[in-house]
Every structure is written in C-alpha cells, then in structure tokens.
ZAMARGU-4260 file (C-alpha; in steps of 0.2 Angstrom, whole numbers, plus 5000, padded with zeros to 4 digits):
<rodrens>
0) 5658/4691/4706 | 5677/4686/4708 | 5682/4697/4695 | 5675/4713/4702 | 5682/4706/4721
5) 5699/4706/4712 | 5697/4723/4704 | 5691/4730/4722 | 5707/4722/4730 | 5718/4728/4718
10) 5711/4747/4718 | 5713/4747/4739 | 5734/4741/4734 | 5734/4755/4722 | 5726/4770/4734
15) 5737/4762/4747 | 5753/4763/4736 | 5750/4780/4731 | 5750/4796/4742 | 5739/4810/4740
20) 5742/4825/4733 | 5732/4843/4740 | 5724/4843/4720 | 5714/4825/4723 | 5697/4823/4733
25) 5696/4816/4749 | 5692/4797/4750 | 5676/4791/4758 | 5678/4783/4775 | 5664/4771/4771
30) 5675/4754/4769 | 5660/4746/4760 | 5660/4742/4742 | 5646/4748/4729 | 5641/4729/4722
35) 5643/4716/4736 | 5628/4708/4734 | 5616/4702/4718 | 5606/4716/4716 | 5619/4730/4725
40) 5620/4736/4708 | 5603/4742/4703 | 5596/4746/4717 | 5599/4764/4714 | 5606/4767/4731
45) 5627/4772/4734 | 5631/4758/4742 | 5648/4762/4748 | 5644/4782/4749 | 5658/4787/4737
50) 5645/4798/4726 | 5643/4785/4713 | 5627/4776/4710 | 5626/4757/4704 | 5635/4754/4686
55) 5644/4773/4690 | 5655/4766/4701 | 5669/4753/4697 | 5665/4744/4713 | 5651/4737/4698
60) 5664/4734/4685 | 5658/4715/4679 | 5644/4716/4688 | 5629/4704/4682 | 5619/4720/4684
65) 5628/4731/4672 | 5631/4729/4655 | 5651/4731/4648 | 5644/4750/4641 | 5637/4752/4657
70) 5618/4752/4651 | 5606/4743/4664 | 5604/4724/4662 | 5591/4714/4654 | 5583/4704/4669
75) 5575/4692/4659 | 5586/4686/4647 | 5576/4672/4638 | 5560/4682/4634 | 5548/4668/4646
80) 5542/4684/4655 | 5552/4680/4674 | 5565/4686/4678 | 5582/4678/4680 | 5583/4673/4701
85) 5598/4684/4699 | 5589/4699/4698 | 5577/4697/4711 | 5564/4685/4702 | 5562/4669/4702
90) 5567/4660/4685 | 5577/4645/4689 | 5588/4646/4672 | 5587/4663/4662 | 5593/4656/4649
95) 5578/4645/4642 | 5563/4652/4637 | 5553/4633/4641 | 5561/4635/4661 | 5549/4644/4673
100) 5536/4644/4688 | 5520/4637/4680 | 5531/4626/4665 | 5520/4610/4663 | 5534/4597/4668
105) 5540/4586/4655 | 5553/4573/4656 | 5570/4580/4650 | 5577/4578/4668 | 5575/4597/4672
110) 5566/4608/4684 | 5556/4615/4671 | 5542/4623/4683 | 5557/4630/4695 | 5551/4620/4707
115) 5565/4610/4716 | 5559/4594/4705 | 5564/4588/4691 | 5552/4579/4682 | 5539/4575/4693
120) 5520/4574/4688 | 5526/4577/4669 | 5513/4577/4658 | 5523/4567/4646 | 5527/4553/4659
125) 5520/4535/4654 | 5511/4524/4665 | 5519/4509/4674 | 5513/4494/4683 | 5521/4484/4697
130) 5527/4468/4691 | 5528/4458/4709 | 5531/4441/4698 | 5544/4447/4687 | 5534/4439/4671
135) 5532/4456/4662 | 5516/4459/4663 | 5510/4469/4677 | 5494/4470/4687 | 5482/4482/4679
140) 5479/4488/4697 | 5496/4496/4703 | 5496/4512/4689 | 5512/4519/4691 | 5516/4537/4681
145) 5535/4539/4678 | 5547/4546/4665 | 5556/4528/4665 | 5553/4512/4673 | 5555/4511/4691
150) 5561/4494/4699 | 5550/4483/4699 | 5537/4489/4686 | 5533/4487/4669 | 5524/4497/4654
155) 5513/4480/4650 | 5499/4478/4661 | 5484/4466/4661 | 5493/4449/4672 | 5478/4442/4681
160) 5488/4434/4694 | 5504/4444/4697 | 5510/4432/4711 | 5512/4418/4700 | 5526/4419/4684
165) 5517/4405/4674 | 5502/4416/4670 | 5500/4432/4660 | 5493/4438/4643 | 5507/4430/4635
170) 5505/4411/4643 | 5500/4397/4631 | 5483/4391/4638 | 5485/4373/4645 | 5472/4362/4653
175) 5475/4364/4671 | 5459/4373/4677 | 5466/4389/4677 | 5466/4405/4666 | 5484/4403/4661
180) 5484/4417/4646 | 5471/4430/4656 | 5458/4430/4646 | 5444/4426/4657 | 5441/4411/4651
185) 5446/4395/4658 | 5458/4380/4648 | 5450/4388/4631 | 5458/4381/4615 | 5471/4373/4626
190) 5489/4369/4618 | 5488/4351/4627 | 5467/4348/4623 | 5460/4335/4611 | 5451/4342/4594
195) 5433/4342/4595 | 5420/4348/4580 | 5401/4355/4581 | 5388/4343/4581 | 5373/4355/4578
200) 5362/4342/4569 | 5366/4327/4583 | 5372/4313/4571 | 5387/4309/4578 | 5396/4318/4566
205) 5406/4335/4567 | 5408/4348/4553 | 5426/4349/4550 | 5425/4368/4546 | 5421/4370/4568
210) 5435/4365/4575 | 5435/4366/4594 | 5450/4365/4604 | 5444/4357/4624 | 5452/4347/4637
215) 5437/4338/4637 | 5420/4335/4627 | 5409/4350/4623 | 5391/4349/4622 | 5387/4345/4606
220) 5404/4342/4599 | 5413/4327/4592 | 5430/4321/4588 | 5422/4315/4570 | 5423/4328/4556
225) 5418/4317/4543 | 5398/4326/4541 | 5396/4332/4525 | 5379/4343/4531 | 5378/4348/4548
230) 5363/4352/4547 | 5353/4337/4540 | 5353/4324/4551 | 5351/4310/4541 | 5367/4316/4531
235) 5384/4308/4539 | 5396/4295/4533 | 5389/4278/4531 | 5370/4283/4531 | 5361/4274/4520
240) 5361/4283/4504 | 5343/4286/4496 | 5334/4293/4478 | 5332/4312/4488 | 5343/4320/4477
245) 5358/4322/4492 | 5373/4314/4496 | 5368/4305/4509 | 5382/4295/4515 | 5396/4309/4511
250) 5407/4299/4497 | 5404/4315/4485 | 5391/4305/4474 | 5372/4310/4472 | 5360/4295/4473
255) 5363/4281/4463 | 5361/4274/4445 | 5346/4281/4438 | 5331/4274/4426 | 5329/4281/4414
260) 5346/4289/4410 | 5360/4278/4417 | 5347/4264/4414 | 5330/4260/4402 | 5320/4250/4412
265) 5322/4245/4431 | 5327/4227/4427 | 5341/4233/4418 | 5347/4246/4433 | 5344/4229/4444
270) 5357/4217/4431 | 5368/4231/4430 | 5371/4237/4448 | 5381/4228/4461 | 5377/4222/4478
275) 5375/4237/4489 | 5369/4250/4474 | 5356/4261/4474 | 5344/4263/4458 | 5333/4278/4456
280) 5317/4277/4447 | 5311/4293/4440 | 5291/4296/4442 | 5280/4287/4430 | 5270/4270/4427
285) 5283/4257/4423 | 5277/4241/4414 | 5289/4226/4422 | 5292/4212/4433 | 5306/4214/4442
290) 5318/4200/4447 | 5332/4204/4461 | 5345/4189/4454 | 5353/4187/4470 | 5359/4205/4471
295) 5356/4214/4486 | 5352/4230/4478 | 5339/4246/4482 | 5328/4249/4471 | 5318/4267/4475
300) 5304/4277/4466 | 5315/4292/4467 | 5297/4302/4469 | 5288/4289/4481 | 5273/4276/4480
305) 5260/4291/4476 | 5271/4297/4457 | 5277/4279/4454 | 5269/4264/4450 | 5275/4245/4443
310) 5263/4236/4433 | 5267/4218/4432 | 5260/4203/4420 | 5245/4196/4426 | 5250/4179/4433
315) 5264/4184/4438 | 5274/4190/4455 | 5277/4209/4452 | 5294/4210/4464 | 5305/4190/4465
320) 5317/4187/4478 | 5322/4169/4477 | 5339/4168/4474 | 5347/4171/4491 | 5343/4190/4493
325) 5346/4195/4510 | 5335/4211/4517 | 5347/4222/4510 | 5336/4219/4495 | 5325/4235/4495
330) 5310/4240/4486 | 5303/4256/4492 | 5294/4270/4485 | 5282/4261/4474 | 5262/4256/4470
335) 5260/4239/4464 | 5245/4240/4454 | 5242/4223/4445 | 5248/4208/4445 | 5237/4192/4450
340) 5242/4174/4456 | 5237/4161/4468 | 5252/4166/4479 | 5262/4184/4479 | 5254/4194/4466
345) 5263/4207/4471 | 5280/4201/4479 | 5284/4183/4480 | 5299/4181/4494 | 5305/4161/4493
350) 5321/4155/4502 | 5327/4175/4503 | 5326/4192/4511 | 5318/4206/4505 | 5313/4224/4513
355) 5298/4233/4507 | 5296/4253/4512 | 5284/4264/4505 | 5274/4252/4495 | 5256/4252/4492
360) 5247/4238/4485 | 5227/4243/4480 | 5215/4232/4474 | 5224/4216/4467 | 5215/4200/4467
365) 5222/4184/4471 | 5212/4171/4461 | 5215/4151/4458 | 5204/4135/4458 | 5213/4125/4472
370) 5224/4136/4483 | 5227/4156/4487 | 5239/4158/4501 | 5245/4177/4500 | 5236/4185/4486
375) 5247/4202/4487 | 5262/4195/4497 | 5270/4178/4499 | 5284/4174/4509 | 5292/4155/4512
380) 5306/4152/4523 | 5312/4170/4519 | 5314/4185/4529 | 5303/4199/4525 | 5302/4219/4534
385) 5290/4231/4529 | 5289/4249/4535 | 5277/4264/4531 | 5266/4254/4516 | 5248/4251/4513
390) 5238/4237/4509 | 5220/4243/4503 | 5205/4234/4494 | 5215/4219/4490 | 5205/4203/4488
395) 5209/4183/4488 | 5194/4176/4480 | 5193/4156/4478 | 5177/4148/4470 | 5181/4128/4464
400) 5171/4112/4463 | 5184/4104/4475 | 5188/4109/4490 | 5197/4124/4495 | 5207/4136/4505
405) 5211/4154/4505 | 5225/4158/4519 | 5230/4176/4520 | 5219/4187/4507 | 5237/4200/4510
410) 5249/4191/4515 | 5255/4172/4519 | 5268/4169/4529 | 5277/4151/4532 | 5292/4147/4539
415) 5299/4166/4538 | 5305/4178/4551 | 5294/4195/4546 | 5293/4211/4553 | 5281/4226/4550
420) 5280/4243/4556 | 5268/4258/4551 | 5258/4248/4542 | 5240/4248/4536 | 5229/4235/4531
425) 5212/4241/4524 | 5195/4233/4517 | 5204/4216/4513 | 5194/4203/4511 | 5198/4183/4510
430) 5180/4174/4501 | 5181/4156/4498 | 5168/4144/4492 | 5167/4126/4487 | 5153/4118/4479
435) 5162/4101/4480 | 5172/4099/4496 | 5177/4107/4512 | 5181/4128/4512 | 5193/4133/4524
440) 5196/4150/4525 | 5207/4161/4538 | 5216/4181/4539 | 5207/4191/4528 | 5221/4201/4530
445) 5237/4190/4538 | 5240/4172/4538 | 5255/4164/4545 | 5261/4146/4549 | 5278/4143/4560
450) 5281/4160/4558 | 5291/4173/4568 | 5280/4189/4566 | 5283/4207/4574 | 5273/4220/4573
455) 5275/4238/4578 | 5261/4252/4574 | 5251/4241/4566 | 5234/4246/4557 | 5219/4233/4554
460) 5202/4239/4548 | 5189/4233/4540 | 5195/4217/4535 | 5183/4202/4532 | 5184/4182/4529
465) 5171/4173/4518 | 5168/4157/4517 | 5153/4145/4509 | 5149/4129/4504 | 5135/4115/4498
470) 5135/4101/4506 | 5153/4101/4515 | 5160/4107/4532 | 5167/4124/4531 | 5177/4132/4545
475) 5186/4150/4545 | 5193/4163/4559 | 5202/4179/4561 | 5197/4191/4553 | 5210/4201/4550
480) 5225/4190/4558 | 5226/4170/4559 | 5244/4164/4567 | 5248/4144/4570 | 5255/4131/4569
485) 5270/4135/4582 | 5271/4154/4575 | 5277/4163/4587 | 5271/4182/4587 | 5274/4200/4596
490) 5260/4214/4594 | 5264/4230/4600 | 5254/4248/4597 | 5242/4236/4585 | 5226/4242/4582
495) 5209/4231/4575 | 5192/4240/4571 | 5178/4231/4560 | 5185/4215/4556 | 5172/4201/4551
500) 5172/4185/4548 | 5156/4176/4540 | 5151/4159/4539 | 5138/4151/4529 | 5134/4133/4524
505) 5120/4119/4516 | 5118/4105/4525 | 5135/4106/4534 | 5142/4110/4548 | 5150/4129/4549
510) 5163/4135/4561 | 5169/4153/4563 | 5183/4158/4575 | 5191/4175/4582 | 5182/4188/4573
515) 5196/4198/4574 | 5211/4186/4578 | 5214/4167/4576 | 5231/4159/4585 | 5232/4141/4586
520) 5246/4131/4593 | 5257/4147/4596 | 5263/4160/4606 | 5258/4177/4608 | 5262/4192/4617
525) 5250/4207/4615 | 5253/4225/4621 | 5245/4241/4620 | 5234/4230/4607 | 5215/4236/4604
530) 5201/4224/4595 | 5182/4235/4593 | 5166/4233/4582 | 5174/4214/4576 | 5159/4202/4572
535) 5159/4184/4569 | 5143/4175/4562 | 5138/4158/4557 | 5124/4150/4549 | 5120/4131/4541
540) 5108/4121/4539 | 5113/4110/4551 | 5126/4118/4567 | 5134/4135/4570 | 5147/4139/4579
545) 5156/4156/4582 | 5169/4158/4594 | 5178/4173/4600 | 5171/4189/4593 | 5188/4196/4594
550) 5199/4185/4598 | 5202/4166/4598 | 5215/4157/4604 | 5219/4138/4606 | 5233/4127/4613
555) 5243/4142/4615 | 5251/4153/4627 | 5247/4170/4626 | 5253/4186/4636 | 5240/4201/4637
560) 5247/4220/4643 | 5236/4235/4642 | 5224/4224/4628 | 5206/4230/4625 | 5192/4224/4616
565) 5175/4233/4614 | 5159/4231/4606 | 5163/4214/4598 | 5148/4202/4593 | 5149/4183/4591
570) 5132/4172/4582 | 5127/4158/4574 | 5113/4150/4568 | 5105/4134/4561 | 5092/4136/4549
575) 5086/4118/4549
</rodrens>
C-alpha cells in the first residue's frame, strides 16, 4: 500500500508538471484513486472514474489484488479453503495451510482457529494440578488443562493433603498416625517402626520369610523369626525334639540317633548318647533291659506303644533309673510286655527321675514269697511323671506260709514326688494270701506311703484287692488307690468305676476298707472326683468288717469339691 500511494503521488507531480497539449484526453475530475482500500481492486467497479477497471488502472500498480502481469489474485494463498482476510475472508494468516476458522487448537503459541486466542482449549494441552503447598504433588481435585505450567501447579497430582508439605506420594511413611506417602493406609511399613514376622501357627515364633514393618505389634506377629514351620505348632526353636521324623526344635537336624542304624540295640543308643539326646527306636519287639546310667536321655519308640514293645528278663526291672536320672529321663512310646519281680517289673525308679509317656504295661504279674510292693512300677525316694499310658490286666499275686503283703498291684510309691495325667488303670488286681501269718493287702491298683501324688484325668476301673488267710488276721482297703502315712495327694478329673476289695478269713478276724479309696494319716484334696459301682465285702469265721464302700479315710484331712459317689456297697459277714 505505500508503494502504490507513492506511485499515485508521483503521477499527480508529473500531470501537474506537464501541460496539456489539444492531442491528449481530458483528465477525469474525480480526485479519487482506483485502489484505496483492500479489495478497491477487484471489485470490478472504476473507482476513480478514469475508464480503467481494477488491475487496468495504475492507481492498482502493487496492489495485493493484482498480480505483477496484471492477472487476478489468488485469495487463498495456502490451499486451507479461506480466504486470506485481505481479500474479504477470514483466514488469519494465508500463508499456512494448518491456520484457519475451525483449526483444532494446538499449543504452538498461534491463533490457529483465527480466533483472537492463541492456544486456548488446545487439544494437545496437558493437564495441571494446583500445588497450594508447594511439595510437587498436586491435589487430584484442581485439574488444570494448560500448554505449560501455570504458577502454582504441577503436572504430578495425587497429594492427599495439599495444605501440609510433609505429605505426598513421595513422603517416607513414619509412625505419626498419619498417611504420610498418600497411599490410604496409615503408618504402613514405617521407616521409623520395629520389624515384626507372621505368627500363623501361634507358637511364639515368626517366619523370617514375613517380615512386617509396624509402629507397634500386629495381631498375630512376632519380633522372633527363628520358626522353622509356621505352620506346625509344635515346630519352634527350643521344642522338645521327638522320633516324628521333623525338626522339631529348628537346629537343622531330624530326630535323633537311631536303633537300628546309628545304633544295634537300645542299650547301646542309651551308652552312646549324651545327656539331653534323643534315641529313636524303629518299630519292632526289642529283647532288653534297659538301664539309663545316670544319663538324662529320651528314649522314643519312634512308631509308638501300639508298633513297639520291650521284653525284659523275667526277674528283672525292664526300664532302671537309679543312678541320679532327673525326669529329663524319658521313655515314651513303648509296651512293656514281660518282666516279673517283687518290686517294678516293669520300671524300677530308686533315688532318681524318670518320665514315662505313652507306655502300656498289659498283663505282668508281680510274684514273691514275702513282699510285692509295685508289681509293674516301683518308685522310692524318686520322682516319677507319666502321661497318656495304660496299665491293663496287671496282677501282684503273693501266696507264702509266712505272713504277707502286696502293696500297690501297679504301682508303689514311697518317699517320691509322682505325677500322672491321662492315665488308665484297668482290671488290676492285688491277691494275697498267707497260710502262716497275717495278709495285708491295699491299692489293687495304687499304693503310696509319704508320698506327694497328682493326678490329672485319671482313669480307675475295675480294679480289685484280695486278700485270705487260715488262722491269722487279715486286713485290706482301697480298691483301686490306698495313700498313708503322711502322703499328701491332689485328685483332679479322677474317675473310679467297679473297684472291689474282698476279704476272707478262718478263724480270724478280717477287715476291709474303702472299696474304692483307702487314705490314712494324710491329706487329700478331691475335685471333680467320681466313685460308682465300688463293693467292699468281708467274711471270717469269726468278725467282719467293711468300711467305706467307696471311700475310707482316717486321721486325715481331706477337702471334697464337686465329689460323687453312687451305687457303692459295703458287707461283711461271720460264718461262725
């Protein structure tokens, strides 16, 4: 436009410089110009009435309209289909095809819809979040679509708390009681917490592959990850290790020595091993008498009682602890099948310890001409515990010319702190009879003399004492149990069904006591004890007596709770 401006000015110099001559045309009086305005040149008007139309006249010369050769212009210059605004249309820059009304907008900071914006709603803007705390993280809640950042914002959303810096996706979770890294949970796997482990089997012990990370203790979690199965839970450091084919106590080893194969015979495991070591007896019927020496080892029938059975000498004591054993001494796992004396056929404890679990002792027969006391078991000034055994058709049978005395057709106890838990005591029967002197006779299942006895879940039935004699006094009692002599017994959960004692005498007097239970000179405490179908009978030539067809006791103290005693019957009677 100033070009052509400059031509015009200089063309109104020249016709104003140069007169006419009579041979030139008269000038038009119209003062105006042909191309003034955009457009004045292809309009197809004469604008300045001179006779010359658009790019005809000169008043056009350099005109946008008309090209140097004078043909028409090209109003749309980049092909988009608008036309240049120049022209009359309203394509904001002509000379790029992506420019022009309906562009999507994009951000390249141009109008590129010929809108007056640049790059506003463009389709290629990113999304911001305001960022109140500065942190860097923004809250998910303030979307913000932009080509850049504005002030205040950031591209990172997901701050759960944008008012405090200290917290955000990127926080190191701490134990404060608040979600420091956003993650909905509170003080998880803290940096500052304690290192817990998964307890799932409740032993006390964790599983070191279940770490835990907690300001304080989860349910079910310990700070021990020692548990070698944490899903046995009798598996754990320091358990007691047993013959079940499992490490036990999670030192990496299986069981213990075995018999056979580390060792031939179960006396030679016992010499072999030191205090504290298990022996594992495979299954089978093993020929021996075993003595502890001392040793506080554990000897288990690595099948149980019902696949393993020890068959001592006649005559003598199957299991010996005499030597200063303490009840570390084990022996579990076994039938003792065998074995006869006049004290302890089966196990003989003497000045020791010694625990028994899962033993079963059937049919042994304590047999002597003077004295039985504990046909099966005898324990003096020892310590005894049994747990989960039997003790079925054992007998104590005494028949002399002198007089006699069967104490305890099971067990005798003297002296000795015993206890016994899940215990049965079946059909035992103490018989005694003296053709020369007085019979005494008492427990056809129990005896014990200043002894400290506990029992727990204890069975009694069907035990029986028998006692006979020509010519001499005879006395027995308690049938199943007899305690005295300062002993000092607890009987809990103790049951007694069918127990018996019988009397019977020529020409003597006969006395039969507690057809059940006999305490002398003791003390008891009973609870949750029952005594049912118990009989006690006498008969003599001469006097009967029967006392307590259940339960005798005399110069004692004795405390009942929740005791019970049915269908018991006490008799006597003189034939003379």
């Amino acid at each position: 436009m100033r070009t052509s401006a400059l031509r015009t000015v200089l063309a109104t110099i020249l016709l104003a410089a140069v007169a006419c001559t009579p041979d030139e045309p008269k000038p038009d009086d119209d003062p105006r110009v042909e191309g003034t305005e955009p457009g004045d040149c292809s309009d197809g008007a004469d604008n300045d009435n001179d006779g010359l139309f658009d790019c005809e006249d000169d008043g056009c010369a350099g005109a946008p309209d008309c090209l140097d050769t004078g043909t028409p212009p090209d109003t749309d210059a980049d092909n988009d289909g608008y036309d240049d605004v120049a022209f009359g249309g309203d394509d904001c820059d002509d000379s790029n095809g992506a420019v022009y009304p309906g562009a999507l907008e994009t951000c390249n900071e141009l109008d590129d819809d010929c809108d007056g914006e640049v790059d506003e709603d463009a389709t290629d803007a990113e999304t911001f979040y305001v960022d109140a705390d500065n942190d860097g993280y923004g809250d998910p809640n303030t979307r913000v679509e932009a080509c850049s950042a504005p002030s205040g914002a950031t591209a990172t959303p997901g701050d759960c708390d944008d008012t405090v810096f200290e917290i955000n996706p990127g926080r190191t979770e701490t134990c404060n009681e608040v979600d420091d890294d956003c993650n909905d949970l509170i003080d998880d796997n803290p940096a500052d917490g304690l290192t817990w482990y998964a307890d799932r089997d409740g032993d006390g012990f964790g599983d070191a592959d279940t770490p835990i990370e907690a300001c304080e203790q989860p349910t079910d979690a310990v700070d021990d990850d020692q548990d070698c199965d944490d899903t046995n839970e009798a598996v754990f450091p320091g358990a007691v290790e047993v013959c079940n084919e499992l490490d036990d106590d999670c030192d990496d080893l299986t069981d213990g020595w075995m018999v056979p194969g580390d060792f031939d015979t179960i006396q030679e495991g016992i010499e072999g091993a030191s205090a504290g070591e298990l022996i594992c007896v495979e299954a089978g019927r093993w020929s021996e008498n075993l003595d502890f020496r001392g040793k506080d080892v554990r000897v288990e029938g690595l099948r149980g009682s019902a696949l393993t059975t020890l068959l001592p000498t006649w005559g003598t004591p199957g299991v010996l602890a005499n030597k200063g054993e303490t009840t570390a001494a084990v022996f579990s796992g076994f039938t003792i099948d065998g074995g006869s004396t006049e004290s302890g056929g089966a196990v003989l404890v003497d000045g020791s310890g010694l625990t028994l679990q899962d033993i079963v002792c059937e049919s042994m027969k304590g047999e002597w001409t003077e004295s039985i006391r504990g046909g099966v078991v005898s324990v003096v000034d020892g310590e005894l515990v049994v747990s989960e055994s039997r003790f079925e058709d054992n007998g104590a049978d005494f028949g002399g010319r002198s007089a006699g005395e069967v104490l305890g057709a099971v067990m005798y106890l003297e002296g000795s702190t015993v206890a016994l838990s899940e215990v049965e005591f079946i059909g035992n029967a103490a018989y005694g009879y003296a053709s020369g002197g007085t019979m005494t006779s008492f427990g056809g299942a129990v005896y014990g003399t200043g002894s400290t006895v506990t029992m727990e879940q204890v069975d009694f039935r069907e035990n029986t004492v028998t006692v006979g004699s020509d010519g001499y006094s005879e006395s027995a009692g308690g049938g199943a149990a007899a305690f005295v002599s300062g002993s000092n017994v607890t009987l809990t959960d103790v049951h007694f069904e069918g127990s018996a004692v019988k009397c019977g005498a020529t020409l003597t007097p006969c006395t039969s006591r507690g057809g059940a239970l006999y305490i002398d000179d003791s003390t008891a405490a009973l609870e949750r004890v029952t005594m049912t179908e118990s009989i006690i009978y006498g008969e003599s030539s001469t006097t009967s007596t029967a006392y307590g067809g259940a339960f005798y006791a005399s110069s004692s103290t004795i405390t009942l709770n929740q005791v019970a005693a049915t269908d018991n019957t006490a008799s006597g009677r003189a034939t003379a």
